[in-house]
C-alpha positions as CSV (number, residue, x, y, z in Angstrom):
1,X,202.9,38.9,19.9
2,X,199.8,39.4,21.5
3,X,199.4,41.5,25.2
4,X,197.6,40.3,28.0
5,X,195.3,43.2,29.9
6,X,192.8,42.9,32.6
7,X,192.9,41.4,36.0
8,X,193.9,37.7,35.4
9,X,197.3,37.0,33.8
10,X,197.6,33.6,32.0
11,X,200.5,31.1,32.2
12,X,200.4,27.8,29.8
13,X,198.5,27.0,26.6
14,X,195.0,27.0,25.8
15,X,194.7,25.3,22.7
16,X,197.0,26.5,20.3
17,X,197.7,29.8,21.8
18,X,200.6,29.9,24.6
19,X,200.5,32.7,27.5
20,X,203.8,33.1,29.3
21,X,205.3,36.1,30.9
22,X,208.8,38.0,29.7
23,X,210.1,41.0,31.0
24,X,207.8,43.5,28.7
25,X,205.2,41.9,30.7
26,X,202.2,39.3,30.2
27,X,202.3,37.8,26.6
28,X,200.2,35.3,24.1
29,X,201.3,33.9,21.3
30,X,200.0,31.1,19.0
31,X,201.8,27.7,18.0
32,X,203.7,27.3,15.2
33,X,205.7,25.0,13.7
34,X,206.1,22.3,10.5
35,X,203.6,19.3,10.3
36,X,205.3,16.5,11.3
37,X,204.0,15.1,7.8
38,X,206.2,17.6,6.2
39,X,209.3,17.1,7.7
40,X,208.7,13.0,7.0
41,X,207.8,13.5,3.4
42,X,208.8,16.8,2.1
43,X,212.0,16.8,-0.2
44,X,213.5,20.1,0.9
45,X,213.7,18.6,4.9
46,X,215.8,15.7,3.3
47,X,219.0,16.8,5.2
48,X,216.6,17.6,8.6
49,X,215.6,13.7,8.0
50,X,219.5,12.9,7.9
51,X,220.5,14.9,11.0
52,X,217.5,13.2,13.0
53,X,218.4,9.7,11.8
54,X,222.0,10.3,13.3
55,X,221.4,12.3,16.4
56,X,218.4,10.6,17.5
């Protein structure tokens, strides 16, 4: 995680980088995550594929 200094503090995302503020102060971090593509076509996220089908 990344820490805000200066003057202005940032809330909200710029991009793929996501300011937000916890209790050790003003933070940044940047997006993450599995492409979409993955999840539809990778063989290890069969069961994720499973879960979504029934819960969604």
């Amino acid at each position: 995680m990344a820490r805000q200094k200066g003057i202005i503090k940032l809330l909200g995302t710029v991009g793929d980088i996501t300011f937000y503020k916890a209790k050790e102060g003003f933070l940044a971090r940047e997006k993450g995550g599995v492409d979409k593509s993955r999840i539809m076509n990778d063989p290890n996220f069969q069961r994720t594929r499973e879960n979504g089908a029934e819960f969604g």
